[in-house]
C-alpha positions in Angstrom: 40.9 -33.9 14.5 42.9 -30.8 15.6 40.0 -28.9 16.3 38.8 -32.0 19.0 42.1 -32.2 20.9 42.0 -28.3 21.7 38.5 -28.4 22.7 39.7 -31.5 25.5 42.0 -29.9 26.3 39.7 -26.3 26.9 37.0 -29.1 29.0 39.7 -31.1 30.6 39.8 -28.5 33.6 35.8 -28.1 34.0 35.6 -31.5 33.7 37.7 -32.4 36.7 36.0 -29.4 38.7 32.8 -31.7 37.8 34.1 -34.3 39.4 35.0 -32.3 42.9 32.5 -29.4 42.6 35.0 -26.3 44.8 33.7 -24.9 47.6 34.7 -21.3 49.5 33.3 -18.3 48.9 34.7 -15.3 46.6 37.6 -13.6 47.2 40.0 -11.0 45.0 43.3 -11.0 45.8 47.1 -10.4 45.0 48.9 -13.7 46.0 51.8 -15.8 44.6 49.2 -18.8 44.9 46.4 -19.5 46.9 47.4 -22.6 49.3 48.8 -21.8 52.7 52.4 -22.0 53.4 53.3 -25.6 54.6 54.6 -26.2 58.2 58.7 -26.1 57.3 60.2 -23.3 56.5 63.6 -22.8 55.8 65.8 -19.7 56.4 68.6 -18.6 54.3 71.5 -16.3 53.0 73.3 -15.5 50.4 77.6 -15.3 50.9 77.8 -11.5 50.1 75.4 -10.7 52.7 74.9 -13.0 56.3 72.7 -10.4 57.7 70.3 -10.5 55.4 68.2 -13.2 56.1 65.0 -14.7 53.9 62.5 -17.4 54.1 62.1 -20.3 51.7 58.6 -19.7 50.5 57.0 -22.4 49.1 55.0 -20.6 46.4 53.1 -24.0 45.5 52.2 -24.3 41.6 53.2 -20.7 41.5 56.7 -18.6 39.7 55.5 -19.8 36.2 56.2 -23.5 37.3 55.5 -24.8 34.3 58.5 -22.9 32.7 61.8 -24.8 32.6 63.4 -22.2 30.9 65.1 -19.1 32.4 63.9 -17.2 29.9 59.9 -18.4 29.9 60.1 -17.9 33.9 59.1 -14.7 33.9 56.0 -11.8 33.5 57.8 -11.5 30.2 59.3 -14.0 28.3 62.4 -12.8 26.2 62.9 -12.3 22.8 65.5 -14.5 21.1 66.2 -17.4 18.5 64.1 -20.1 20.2 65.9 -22.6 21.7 66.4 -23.0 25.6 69.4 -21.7 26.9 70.0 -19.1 23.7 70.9 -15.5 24.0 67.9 -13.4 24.2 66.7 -9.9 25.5 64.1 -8.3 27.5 60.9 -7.3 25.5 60.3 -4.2 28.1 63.2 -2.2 27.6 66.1 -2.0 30.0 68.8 0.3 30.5 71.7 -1.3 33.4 74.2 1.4 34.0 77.9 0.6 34.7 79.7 2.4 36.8 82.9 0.2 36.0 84.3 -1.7 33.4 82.4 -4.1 31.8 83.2 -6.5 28.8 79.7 -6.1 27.3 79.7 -9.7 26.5 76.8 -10.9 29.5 74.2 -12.3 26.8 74.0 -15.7 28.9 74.2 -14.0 32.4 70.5 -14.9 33.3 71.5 -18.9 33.1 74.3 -18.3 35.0 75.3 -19.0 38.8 76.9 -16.4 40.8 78.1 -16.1 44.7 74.4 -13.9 44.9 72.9 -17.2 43.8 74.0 -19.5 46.1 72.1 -20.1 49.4 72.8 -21.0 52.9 70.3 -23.0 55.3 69.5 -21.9 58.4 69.1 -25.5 59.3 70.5 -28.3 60.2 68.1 -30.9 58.4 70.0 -31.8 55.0 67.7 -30.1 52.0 68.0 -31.6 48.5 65.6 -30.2 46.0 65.9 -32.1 42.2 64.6 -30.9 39.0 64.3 -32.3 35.9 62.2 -31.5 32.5 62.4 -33.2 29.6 60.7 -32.7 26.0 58.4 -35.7 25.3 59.9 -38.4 23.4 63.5 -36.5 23.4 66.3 -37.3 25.1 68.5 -34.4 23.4 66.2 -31.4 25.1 66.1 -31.4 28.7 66.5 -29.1 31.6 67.9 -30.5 34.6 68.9 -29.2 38.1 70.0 -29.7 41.8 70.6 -28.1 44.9 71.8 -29.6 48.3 72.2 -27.6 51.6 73.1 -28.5 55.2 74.0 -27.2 58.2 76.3 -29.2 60.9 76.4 -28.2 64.5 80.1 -27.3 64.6 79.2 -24.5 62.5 79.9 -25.7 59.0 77.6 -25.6 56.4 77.8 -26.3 52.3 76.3 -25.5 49.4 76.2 -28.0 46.3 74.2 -26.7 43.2 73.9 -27.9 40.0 72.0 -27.3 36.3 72.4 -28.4 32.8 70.8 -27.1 30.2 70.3 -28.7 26.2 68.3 -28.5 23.1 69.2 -29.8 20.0 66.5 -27.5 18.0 64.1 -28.1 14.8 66.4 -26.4 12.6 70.1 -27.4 11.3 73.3 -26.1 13.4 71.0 -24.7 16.5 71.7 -26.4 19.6 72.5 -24.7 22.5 74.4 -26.6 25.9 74.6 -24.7 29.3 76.6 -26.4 32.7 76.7 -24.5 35.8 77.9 -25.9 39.1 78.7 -24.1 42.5 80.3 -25.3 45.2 80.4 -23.2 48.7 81.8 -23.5 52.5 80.4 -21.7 55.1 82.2 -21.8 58.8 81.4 -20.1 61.3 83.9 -19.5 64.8 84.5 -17.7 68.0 80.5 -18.2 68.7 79.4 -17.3 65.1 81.7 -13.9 65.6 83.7 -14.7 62.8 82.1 -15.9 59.4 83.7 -17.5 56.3 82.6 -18.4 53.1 84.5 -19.6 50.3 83.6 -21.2 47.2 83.9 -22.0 43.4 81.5 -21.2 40.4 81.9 -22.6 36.9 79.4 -21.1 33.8 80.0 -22.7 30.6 77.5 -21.9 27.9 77.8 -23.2 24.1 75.5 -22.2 21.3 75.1 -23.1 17.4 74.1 -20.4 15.2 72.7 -21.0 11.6 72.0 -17.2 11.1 68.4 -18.1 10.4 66.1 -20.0 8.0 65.5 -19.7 4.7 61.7 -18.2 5.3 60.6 -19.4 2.1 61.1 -22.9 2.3 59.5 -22.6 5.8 55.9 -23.6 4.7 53.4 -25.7 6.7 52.8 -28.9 7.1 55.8 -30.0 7.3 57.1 -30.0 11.0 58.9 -33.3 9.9 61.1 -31.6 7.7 62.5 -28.8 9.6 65.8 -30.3 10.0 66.1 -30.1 5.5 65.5 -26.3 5.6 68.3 -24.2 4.3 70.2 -22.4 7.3 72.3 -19.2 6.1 75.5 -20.3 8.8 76.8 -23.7 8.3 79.8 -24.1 11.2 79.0 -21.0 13.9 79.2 -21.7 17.4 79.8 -19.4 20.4 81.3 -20.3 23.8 81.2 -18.2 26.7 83.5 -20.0 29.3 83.7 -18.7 33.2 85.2 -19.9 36.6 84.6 -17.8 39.8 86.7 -18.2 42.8 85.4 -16.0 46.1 86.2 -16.0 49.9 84.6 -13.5 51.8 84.4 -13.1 55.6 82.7 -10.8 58.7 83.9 -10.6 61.6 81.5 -8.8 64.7 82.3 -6.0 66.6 79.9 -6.1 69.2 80.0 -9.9 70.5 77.0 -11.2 68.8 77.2 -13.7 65.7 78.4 -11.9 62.7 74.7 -12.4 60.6 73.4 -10.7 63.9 75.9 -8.4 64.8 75.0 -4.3 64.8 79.0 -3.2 63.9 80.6 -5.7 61.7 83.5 -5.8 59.2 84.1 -7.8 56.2 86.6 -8.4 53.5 85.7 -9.9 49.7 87.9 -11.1 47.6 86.7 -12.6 43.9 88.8 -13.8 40.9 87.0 -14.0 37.9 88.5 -16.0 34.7 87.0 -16.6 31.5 86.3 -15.9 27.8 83.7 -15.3 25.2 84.1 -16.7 21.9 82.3 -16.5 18.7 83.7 -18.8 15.5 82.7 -19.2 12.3 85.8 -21.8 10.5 83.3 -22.5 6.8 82.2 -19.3 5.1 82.6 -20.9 1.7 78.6 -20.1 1.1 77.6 -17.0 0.0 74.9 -17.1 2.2 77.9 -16.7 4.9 79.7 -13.6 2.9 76.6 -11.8 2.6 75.2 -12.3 6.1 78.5 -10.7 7.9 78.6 -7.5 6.0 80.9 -5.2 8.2 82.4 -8.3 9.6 84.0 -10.1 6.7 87.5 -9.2 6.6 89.0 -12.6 6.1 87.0 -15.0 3.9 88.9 -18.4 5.5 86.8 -17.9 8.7 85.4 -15.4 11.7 86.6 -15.4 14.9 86.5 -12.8 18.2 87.6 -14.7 21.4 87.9 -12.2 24.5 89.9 -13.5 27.6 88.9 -11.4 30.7 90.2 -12.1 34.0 89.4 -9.7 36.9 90.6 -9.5 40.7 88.1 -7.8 43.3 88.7 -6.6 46.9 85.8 -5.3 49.1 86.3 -4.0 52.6 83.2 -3.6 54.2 81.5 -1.8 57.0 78.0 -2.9 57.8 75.8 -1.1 60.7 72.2 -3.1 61.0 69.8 -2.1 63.4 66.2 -3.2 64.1 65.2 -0.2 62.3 67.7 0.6 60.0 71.0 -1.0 58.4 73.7 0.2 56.3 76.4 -1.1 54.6 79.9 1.3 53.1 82.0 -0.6 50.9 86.0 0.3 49.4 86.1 -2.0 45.9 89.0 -2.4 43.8 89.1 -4.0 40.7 91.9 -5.2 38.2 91.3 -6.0 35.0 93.3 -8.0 32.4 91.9 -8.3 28.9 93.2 -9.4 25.8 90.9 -9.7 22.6 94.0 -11.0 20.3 94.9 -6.8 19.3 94.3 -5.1 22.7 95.8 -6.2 26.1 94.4 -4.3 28.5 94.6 -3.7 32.3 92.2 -1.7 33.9 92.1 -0.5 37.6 88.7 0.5 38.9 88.2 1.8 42.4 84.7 2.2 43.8 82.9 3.2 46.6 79.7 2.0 47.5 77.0 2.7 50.0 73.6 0.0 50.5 71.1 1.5 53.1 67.6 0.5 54.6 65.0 2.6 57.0 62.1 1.6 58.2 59.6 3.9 59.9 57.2 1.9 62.2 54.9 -0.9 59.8 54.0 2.1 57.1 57.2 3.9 55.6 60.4 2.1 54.2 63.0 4.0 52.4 66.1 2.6 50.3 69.1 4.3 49.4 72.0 3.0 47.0 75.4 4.7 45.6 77.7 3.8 43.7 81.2 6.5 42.9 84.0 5.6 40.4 87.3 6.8 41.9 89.8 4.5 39.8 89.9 4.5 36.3 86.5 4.8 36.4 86.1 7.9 37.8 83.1 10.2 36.9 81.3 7.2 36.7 78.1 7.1 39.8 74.8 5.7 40.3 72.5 7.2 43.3 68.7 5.6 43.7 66.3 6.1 46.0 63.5 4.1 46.9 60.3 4.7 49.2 57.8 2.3 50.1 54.5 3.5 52.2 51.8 0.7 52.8 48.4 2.1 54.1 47.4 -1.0 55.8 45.4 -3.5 53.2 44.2 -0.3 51.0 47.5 0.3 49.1 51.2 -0.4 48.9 52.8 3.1 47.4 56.0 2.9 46.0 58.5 5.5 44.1 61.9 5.8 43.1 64.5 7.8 41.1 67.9 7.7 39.8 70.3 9.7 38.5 73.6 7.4 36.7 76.8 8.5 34.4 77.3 5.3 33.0 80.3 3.9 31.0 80.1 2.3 27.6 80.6 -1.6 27.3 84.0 -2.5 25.9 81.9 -4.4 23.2 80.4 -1.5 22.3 83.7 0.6 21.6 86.4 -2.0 20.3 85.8 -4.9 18.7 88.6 -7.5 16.8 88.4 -9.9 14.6 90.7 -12.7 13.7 93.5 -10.2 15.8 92.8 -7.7 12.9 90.6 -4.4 14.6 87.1 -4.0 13.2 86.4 -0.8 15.5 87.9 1.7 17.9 85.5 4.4 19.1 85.8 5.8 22.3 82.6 7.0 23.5 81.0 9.1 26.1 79.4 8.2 29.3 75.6 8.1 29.0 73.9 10.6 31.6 70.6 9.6 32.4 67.7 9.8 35.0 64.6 7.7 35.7 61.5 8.0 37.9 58.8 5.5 38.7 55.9 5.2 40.6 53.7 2.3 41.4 50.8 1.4 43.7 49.4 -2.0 45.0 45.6 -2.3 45.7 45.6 -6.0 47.2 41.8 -5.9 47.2 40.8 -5.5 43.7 44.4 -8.1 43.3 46.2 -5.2 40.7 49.7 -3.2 40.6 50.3 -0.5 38.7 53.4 1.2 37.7 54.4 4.3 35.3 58.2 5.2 34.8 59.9 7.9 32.9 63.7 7.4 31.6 65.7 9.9 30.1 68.9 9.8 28.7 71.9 11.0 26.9 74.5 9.9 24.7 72.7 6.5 24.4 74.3 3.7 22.8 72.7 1.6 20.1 73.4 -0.8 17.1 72.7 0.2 13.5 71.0 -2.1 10.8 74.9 -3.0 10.2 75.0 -4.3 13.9 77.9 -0.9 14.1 77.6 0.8 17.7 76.8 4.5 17.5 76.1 7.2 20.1 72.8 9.4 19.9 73.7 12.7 19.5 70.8 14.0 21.6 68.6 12.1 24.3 66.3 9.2 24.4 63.1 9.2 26.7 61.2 5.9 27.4 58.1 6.0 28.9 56.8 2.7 30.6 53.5 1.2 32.1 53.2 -1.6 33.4 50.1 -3.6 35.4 50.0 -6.7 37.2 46.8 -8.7 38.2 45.3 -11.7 40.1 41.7 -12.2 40.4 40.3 -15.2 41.9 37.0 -16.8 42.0 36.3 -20.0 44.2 38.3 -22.5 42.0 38.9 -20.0 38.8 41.8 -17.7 38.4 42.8 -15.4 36.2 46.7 -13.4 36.7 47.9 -11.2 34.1 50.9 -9.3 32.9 51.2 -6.2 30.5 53.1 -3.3 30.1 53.1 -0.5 27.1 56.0 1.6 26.3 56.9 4.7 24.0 59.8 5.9 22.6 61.2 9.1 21.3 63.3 7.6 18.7 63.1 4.4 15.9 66.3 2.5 16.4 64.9 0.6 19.3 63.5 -2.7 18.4 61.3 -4.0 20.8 57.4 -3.9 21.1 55.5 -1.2 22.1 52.8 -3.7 23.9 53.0 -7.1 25.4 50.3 -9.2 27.4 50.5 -12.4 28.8 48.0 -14.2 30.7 46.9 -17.1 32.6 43.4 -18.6 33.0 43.5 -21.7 35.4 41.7 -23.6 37.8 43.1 -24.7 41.0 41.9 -26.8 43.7 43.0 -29.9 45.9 41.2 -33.3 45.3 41.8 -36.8 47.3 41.3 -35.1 50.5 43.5 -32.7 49.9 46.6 -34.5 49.3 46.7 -33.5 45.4 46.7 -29.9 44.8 46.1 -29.5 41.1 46.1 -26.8 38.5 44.9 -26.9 34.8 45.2 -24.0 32.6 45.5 -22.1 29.4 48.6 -19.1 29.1 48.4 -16.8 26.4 50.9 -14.5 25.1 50.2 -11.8 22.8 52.3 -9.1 21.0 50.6 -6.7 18.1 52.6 -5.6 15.3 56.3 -4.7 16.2 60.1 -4.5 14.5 61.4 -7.5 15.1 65.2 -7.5 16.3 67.8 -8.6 14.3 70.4 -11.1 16.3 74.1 -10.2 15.8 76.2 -13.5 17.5 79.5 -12.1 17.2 79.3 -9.4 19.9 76.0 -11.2 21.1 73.5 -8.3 20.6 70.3 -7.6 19.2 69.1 -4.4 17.1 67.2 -2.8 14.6 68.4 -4.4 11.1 68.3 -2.5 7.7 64.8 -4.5 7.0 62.7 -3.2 9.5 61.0 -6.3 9.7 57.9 -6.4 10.9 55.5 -9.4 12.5 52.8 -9.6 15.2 53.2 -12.5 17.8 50.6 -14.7 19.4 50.7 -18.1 21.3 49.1 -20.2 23.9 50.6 -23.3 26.0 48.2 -25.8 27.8 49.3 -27.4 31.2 48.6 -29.5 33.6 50.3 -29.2 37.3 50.3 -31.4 40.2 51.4 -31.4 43.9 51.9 -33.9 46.1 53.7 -33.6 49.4 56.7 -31.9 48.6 57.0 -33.8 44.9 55.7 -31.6 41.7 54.7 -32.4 38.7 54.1 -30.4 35.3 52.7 -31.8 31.2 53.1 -28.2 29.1 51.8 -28.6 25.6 53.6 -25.3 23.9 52.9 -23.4 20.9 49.1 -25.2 20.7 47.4 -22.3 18.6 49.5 -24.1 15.7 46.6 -26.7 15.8 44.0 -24.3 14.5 46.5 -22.0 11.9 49.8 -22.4 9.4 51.4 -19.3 11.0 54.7 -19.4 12.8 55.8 -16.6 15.2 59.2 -14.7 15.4 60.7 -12.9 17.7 64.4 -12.6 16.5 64.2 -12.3 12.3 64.6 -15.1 10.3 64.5 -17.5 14.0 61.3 -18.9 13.7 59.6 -20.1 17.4 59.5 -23.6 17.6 56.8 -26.0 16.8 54.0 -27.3 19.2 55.5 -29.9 21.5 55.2 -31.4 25.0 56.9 -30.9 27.5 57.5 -32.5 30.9 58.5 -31.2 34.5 59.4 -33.2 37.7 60.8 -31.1 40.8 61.3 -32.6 44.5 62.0 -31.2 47.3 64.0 -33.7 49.7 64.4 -33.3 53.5 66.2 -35.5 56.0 
């Protein structure tokens, strides 16, 4: 029976392409979809930045559409415990150097609003676009989301967004829960000269951790019984808990509106509040003694809560040409933390620089530079990025960048229950990287090779303990995109292999996903549909151990090691401006007993269905 709902579910697509044979000759190409743009368009910005102005594409059935979560929507989909909205990490290694203080504790960061995130129509038609995805039959696992903009004629304008996130999970004590809302005010006086923007930001994400399964009772069939399997945690939860409050303004030094102007000042003020907090109030089970190790230094219960509450001031000095812009920033930052032994405050001063050239249609260069001068000091980032583009031949881009980055304070103090578990000062990691890449929209490919070296590099040991390489770490990464159409048929692909110089890095050295699909528009062309199959493919690797308390993952004792494969059906519609998505996940489980990990002892979830609705609003 198995075998015959996979093989309708392979013919659906040809069989619908019966029905409405395509027509159009071949073409190879690189393209977020293959339907024209439709006739609105909106313009927007984001607060930090007025001048900078972008287009609301509509990319169609494109951006992994059929991905509700944060972490699927991407050309690699993150490792991590399963469930939507759970802490995770990139499968192609990456290295984010601070060049200020930083708590460490950013696991969620990727379902998160910030002031970056909100947008600002260039229009005064009201937008509204809805989203909403549910599992099928489930009203426990959904992803929902909304954002409103508008623009009046006296020059106000708001902002309203909104997203929830929740899964209950197969497995005892694994739900996760994720609210965001943001709320902004733009105004803009004096003829546009003088721009405002002020708003609020609340991030609130809440997780359940079991510590993982018992693997041996894991056995299939028994899908049913998932909730009966032994968990080794039995009252874990984290809470990461945020509220952002910003007003930023630009005021034009040449007469023209601020978002236009070619000399402009501007002032940023942020106050950032909030906590991250991992509890564990049962660890009567020995399953619970033996799973914290290091950790276990009171047997009543675990807890590390960090408060962190920081002030920002920016004052900014922006030059933007036709041909050129540039932007010199002054940042102060204040830092008050408190992790129940340490009560810190931290003053960072920072200067920053953000510049753009463009030579004629065919050259592009950015620069960006970052200099601690506060308590940061010694601390500095410099990049450099050139794009050429040789007409439709080739797009050639490369960069490099040279960072002195500080450690994390996770990664050099950690508390538990107000007793200290750690206190290790540690050096700033020196490192460089170069990259290279080239796009060759005719045969639809891009290509890219980097180089990263570094050292002092900070890692976890199989006790989940933070220790500095004494010596340096090189990464070497390729990476290649395609998208090659035929008439009705497409197939886009992502892949990138990477070597390293050391073992304690747990991620896999190669990772492909791909989609086959069929795309097409039917009813004289008022349904644009797509039907496909996306496959996801990982040979054998070390599969990372999860650590909740400081919210990391690393190479454990174990050395676990698993191969990952897996393939997702779907189905996605287009009406108007309403879409539509059915996702049936994890449906190589019809034709084997294996289940896949990619966080040990986590188990992926079973095959299920999932739905999608988004709608786009106007007027």
């Amino acid at each position: 029976m198995r075998i015959y709902f996979i093989g309708f579910l392979l013919l659906l697509p040809f069989l619908l392409i019966a029905q409405y044979p395509p027509a159009g000759g071949d073409t190879s190409q690189v393209a977020v979809d293959s339907i024209q743009l439709p006739p609105f368009q909106y313009r927007y910005f984001h607060p930090g930045n007025p001048g900078q102005v972008y287009v609301n594409v509509d990319t169609t059935l494109g951006n992994f559409f059929q991905d509700a979560d944060p972490a699927r929507r991407k050309k690699f989909n993150d490792l991590n415990t399963g469930n939507v909205g759970s802490m995770g990490i990139s499968p192609l290694f990456e290295y984010k150097p601070l060049y200020g203080f930083n708590s460490g504790y950013r696991a969620y960061d990727d379902f998160n609003f910030t002031a970056d995130s909100i947008r600002f129509y260039d229009s005064e038609r009201p937008m509204a676009d809805l989203y909403f995805s549910p599992i099928f039959g489930s009203q426990q696992n959904f992803v929902v989301g909304a954002e409103y903009g508008q623009k009046f004629s006296d020059g106000l304008a708001i902002s309203l967004n909104y997203k929830r996130l929740s899964q209950s999970g197969f497995y005892q004590n694994q739900g996760t829960r994720t609210t965001n809302l943001a709320i902004a005010v733009r105004w803009a006086s004096m003829a546009e000269k003088l721009d405002f923007v002020t708003g609020f930001i609340s991030n609130t994400n809440n997780e359940q951790h079991n510590g993982g399964v018992d693997t041996a009772v894991v056995v299939r069939p028994s899908g049913q019984f998932r909730i009966n399997v032994p968990v080794n945690l039995s009252d874990t939860k984290t809470r990461y808990d945020q509220q952002v409050y910003f007003l930023y303004s630009t005021l034009s030094l040449d007469g023209k509106p601020a978002a236009e102007s070619r000399f402009a000042i501007g002032h940023k003020l942020d106050v950032k509040t909030g906590y991250a907090n991992y509890y564990d109030v049962d660890l009567t089970a020995k399953t619970d003694t033996l799973f914290y190790n290091d950790y276990l230094i009171d047997t009543r219960g675990i807890r590390n809560r960090v408060s962190l509450t920081q002030w920002s001031n920016s004052f900014l000095l922006r030059s933007q040409w036709k041909k050129a812009d540039g932007t010199l920033a002054l940042v102060y930052d204040n830092f008050s933390l408190n992790d129940g032994v340490n009560q810190k405050s931290i003053n960072d001063l920072t200067l920053r620089f953000d510049g753009k050239i463009a030579a004629g249609k065919t050259l592009d260069i950015f620069t960006r530079a970052r200099v601690g001068l506060g308590a940061n000091a010694g601390s500095f980032l410099a990049e450099g990025n050139t794009t050429i583009t040789l007409g439709k031949l080739a797009t050639i881009d490369g960069s490099v960048s040279f960072f002195n980055s500080q450690a994390s304070w996770n990664q050099e103090y950690l508390a538990l229950n107000t007793r200290e578990v750690y206190n290790d000062p540690l050096n700033n990691v020196l490192g460089t990287r170069f990259s290279a890449g080239i796009s060759l929209p005719w045969l639809g490919i891009h290509a890219g090779l980097s180089q990263q070296i570094m050292d002092n590099y900070v890692y976890r040991n199989g006790a989940a303990l933070p220790v500095q390489h004494d010596g340096n770490v090189q990464i070497t990464t390729a990476t290649i995109s395609q998208h090659w159409k035929w008439k009705s048929i497409h197939l886009e692909s992502h892949a990138f292999w990477q070597r390293f110089n050391v073992d304690f890095i747990a991620l896999p050295e190669l990772y492909v996903k791909s989609n086959l699909y069929l795309e097409r528009f039917f009813f004289r062309k008022n349904l644009l549909l797509r039907t496909g199959l996306e496959v996801k493919y990982i040979p054998d690797f070390v599969v990372p151990e999860f650590d909740g308390v400081t919210g990391t993952y690393y190479k454990g004792d174990q050395s676990y090691q698993d191969q990952y494969y897996s393939a997702d059906f779907y189905i996605l519609g287009k009406v108007s401006k309403f879409r539509i998505f059915f996702k049936f996940e994890n449906i190589q489980e019809y034709l084997n007993n294996r289940l896949n990990y990619l966080a040990v002892f986590h188990p992926q979830f079973d095959n299920r269905m999932r739905l999608g609705f988004r709608w786009l609003l106007l007027d």
